[in-house]
N, C-alpha and C positions, 0 to 999 in steps of 0.2 A: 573526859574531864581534863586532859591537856590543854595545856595552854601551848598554842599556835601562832606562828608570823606564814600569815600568806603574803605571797607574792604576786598582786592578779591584776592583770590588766584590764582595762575597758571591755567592758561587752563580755565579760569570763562568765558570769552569772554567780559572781560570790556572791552578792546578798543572801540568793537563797540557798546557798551552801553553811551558813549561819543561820539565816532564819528557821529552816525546818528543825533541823536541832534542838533550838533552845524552843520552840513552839513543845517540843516533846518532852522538856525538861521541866518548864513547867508546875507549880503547882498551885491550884486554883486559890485555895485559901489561905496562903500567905501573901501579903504584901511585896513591896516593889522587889525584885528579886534581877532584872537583869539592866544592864544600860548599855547605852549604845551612842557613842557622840560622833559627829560628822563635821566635815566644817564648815558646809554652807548650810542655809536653810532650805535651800530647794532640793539639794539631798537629805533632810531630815523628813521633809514633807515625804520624799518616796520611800526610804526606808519604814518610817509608819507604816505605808499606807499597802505595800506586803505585809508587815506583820499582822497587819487587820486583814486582808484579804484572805491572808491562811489560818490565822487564829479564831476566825470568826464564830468557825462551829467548836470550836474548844473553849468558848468562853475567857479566853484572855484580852484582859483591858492592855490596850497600848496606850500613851501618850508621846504628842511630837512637842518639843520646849526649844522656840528658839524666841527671837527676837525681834523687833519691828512690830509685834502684836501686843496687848489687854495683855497681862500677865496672869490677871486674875481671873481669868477660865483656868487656865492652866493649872494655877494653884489646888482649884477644884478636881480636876481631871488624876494630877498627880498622885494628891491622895486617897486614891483606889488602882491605882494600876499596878499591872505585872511588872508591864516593861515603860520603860522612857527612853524615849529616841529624842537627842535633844544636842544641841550647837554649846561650845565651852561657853560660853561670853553669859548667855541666858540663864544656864546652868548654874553656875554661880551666885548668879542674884539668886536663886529660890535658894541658895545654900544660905549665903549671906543672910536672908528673911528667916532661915528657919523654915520654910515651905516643904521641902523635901526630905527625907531620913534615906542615906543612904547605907546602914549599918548593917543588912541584910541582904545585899549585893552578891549576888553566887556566880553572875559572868558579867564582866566587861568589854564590850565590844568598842576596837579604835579603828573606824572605817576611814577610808584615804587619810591613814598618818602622813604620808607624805604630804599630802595638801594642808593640812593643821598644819603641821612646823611649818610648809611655805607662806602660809599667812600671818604667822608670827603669833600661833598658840602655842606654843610649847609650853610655856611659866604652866598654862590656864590650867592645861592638862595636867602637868604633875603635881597642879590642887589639886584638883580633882582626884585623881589617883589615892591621896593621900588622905580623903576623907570617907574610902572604900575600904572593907574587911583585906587582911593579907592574904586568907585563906579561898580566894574567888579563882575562877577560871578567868584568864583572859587572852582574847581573840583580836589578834592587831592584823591588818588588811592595810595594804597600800601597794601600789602600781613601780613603785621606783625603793630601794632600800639604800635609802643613803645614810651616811656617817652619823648622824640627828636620830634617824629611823632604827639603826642597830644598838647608838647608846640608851635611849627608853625601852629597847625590847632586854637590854642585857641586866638594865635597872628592875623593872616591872617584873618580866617574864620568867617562870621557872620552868628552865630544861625544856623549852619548845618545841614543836613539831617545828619543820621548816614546811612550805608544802608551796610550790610554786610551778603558776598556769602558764601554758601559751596565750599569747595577744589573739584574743578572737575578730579583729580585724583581718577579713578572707582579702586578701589583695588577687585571688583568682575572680571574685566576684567585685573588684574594683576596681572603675576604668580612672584610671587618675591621670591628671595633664593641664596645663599649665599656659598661659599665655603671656608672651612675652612683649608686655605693653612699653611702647619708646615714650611714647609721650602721657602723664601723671593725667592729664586733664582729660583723656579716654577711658578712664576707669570705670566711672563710674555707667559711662553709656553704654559700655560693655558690659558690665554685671546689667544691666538694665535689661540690654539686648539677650543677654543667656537664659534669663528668668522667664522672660516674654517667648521665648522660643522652644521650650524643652519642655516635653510633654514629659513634667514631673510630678508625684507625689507633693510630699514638703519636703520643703529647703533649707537650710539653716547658712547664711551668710555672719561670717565670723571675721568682726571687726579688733581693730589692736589696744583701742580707750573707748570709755564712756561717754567720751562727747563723741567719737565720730560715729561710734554704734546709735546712737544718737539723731545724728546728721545723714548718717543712710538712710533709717529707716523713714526721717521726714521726707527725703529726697522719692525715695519710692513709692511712698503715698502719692505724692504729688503728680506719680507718672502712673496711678492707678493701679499700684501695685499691693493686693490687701495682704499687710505687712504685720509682726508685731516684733516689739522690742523688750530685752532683757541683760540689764546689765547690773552692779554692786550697786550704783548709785540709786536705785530705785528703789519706794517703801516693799515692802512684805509684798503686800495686797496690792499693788503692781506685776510685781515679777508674778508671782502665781497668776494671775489674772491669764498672760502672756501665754504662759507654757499652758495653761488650760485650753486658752482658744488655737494652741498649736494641736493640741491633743484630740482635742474633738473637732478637727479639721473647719473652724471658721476663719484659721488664716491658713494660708499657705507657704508663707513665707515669715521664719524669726529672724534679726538681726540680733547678734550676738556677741559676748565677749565671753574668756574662755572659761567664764562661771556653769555656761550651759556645756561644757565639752566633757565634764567631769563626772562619771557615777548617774548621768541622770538618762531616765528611759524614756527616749520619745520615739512611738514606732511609724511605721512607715516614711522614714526621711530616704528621698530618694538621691539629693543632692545637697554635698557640702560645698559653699564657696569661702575662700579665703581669700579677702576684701584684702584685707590685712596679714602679712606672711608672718605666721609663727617665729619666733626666738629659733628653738631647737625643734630636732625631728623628734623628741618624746611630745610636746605638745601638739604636734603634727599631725600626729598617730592617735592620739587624744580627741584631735575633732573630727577625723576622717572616721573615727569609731564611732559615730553618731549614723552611717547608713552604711549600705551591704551587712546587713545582722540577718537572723536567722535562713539563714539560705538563701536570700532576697539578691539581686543588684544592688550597686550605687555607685555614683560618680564624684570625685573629690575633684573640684578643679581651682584653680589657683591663678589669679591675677598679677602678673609679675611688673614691678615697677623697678627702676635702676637704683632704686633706694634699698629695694628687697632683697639684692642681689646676695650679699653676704649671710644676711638668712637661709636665704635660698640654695646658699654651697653647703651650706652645714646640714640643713635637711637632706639633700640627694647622698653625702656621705654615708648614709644609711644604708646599705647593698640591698635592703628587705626590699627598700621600694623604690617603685616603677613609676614613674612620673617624666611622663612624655610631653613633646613641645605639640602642643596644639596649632592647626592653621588659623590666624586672622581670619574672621569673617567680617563681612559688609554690615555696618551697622551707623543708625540714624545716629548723629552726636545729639545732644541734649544738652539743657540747661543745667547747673547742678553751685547750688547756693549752700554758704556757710553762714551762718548767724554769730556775728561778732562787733562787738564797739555799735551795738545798736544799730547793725545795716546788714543788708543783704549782700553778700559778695558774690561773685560769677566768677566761672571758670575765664580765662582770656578771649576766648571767640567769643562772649558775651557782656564783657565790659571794654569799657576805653581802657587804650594801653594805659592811661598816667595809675588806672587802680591796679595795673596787675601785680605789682608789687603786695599786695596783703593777700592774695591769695594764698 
């Protein structure tokens, strides 16, 4: 019945270090009794969809609450369940409505607090907090414990466990390596060329914005590449759509932004590309935890352009990892178009020099 700050990285398996717990805690015929808020919705969707998988034969109603959907199933759902797994933003409004009571609250679960503060929940959450019993357990989880992450656990929490994993990212079962592209307009024929060549599982290529995650994935359709994409900018009922036909293997390849890096379980990924070179080597570490999981292989490999370079020094400062210079292989150039000002543009070997300027 303490209250706990874990420390856990990608791929540790805290969900279900929490979930079986509170599944045993439990009691059938009281109302809502535990919460759990996340900060995306496609971690909400998976945290549900453990608790229903292990709660199933215990008869515990779960609900997921976030946003982008009909509020009014939710409304319905809410009032009969044990547990709510639910995003601050969405949360809210059922407060706001009156929809939700949550004065019977016995644990509070705060999954990637570091990702909430980075997305600028903080305020949401300590409403939230504020319209929960004093007397609850609560269970704060996040990857990174920064200055933000210790002032709410010192606010919130009484007298904590501390309790913190190693990164289960195996860099024994990760060949990770790099390519060090001179000229920007081979990138993409490269990522083209490694996809088309690698007798892989699935992929997740991990772009830096919304439009160019975007712009990949049209570009790879184009070269017959059966692709899907997921990024913030997208409805609900998109992004899930994505990771589903990732899941049950009708695409093979996601174009991503680093929504998909975080907390979420896609299995058999055998190759990670970074289209786009992370900020820092914790984010790094973040997408490369998407494959080599359960004893498995995988390969993290990394497209380096002279723009990336200083990303690029700051990630290998890292001593953990091993990120070696891969040889140039021979590879067809391609065409690779941007949609802007209403026109197709081209890489230079495909337009007149007077347009290379807007590429």
């Amino acid at each position: 019945g303490r209250d706990v700050v874990g420390q856990a990285e990608t791929g540790s398996g805290k969900t279900l270090a929490f979930v079986l717990p509170i599944l045993n805690s439990i009691k059938p015929d009281e109302k809502l009794q535990v919460l759990v808020l996340t900060p995306t919705r496609e971690l909400c969707v998976q945290v549900n969809s453990v608790f229903k998988d292990f709660g199933r034969d215990l008869h515990v109603k779960v609900t997921s609450v976030f946003g982008g959907v009909n509020i009014d199933p939710q409304i319905q759902d809410v009032s009969r369940s044990h547990v709510v797994v639910a995003t601050p933003g969405r949360l809210l409004d059922h407060i706001a409505r009156g929809t939700i009571n949550l004065k019977n609250i016995k644990v509070l679960v705060l999954d990637e607090t570091d990702k909430m503060l980075e997305m600028g929940f903080i305020d949401d959450v300590e409403k939230i907090i504020s319209y929960l019993p004093r007397d609850r357990q609560t269970l704060m989880f996040s990857a990174t414990v920064s200055d933000d992450v210790h002032r709410i656990a010192r606010k919130h929490l009484k007298k904590p466990s501390v309790v913190k994993t190693k990164s289960f990212v195996d860099t024994n079962r990760l060949n990770q390596r790099y390519y060090d592209i001179y000229k920007q307009n081979d990138k993409f024929s490269l990522l083209l060329h490694l996809l088309k060549n690698s007798t892989s599982g699935l992929a997740i290529v991990f772009c830096g914005t919304r439009r160019e995650t975007d712009i990949v994935a049209k570009n790879l359709r184009k070269h017959g590449v059966n692709v899907s994409a997921i990024h913030g900018g997208m409805t609900q009922s998109k992004r899930l759509r994505s990771l589903n036909r990732l899941k049950t293997q009708e695409t093979d390849v996601l174009v991503a932004t680093d929504v998909a890096a975080r907390g979420l379980d896609i299995k058999n990924v055998t190759h990670v590309y970074n289209y786009d070179v992370p900020k820092t080597s914790k984010d790094y570490v973040h997408r490369i935890g998407r494959t080599a999981r359960a004893g498995e292989n995988g390969d993290a490999i990394t497209l380096l352009t002279r723009r990336d370079h200083d990303n690029f020094r700051r990630i290998q400062s890292n001593k953990e990892l091993r990120i070696e210079l891969a040889d140039f292989p021979k590879f067809k150039k391609v065409p690779f178009f941007r949609e802007g000002n209403k026109r197709k543009q081209y890489f230079r070997k495909f337009v007149n020099r007077s347009n290379s300027n807007r590429i």
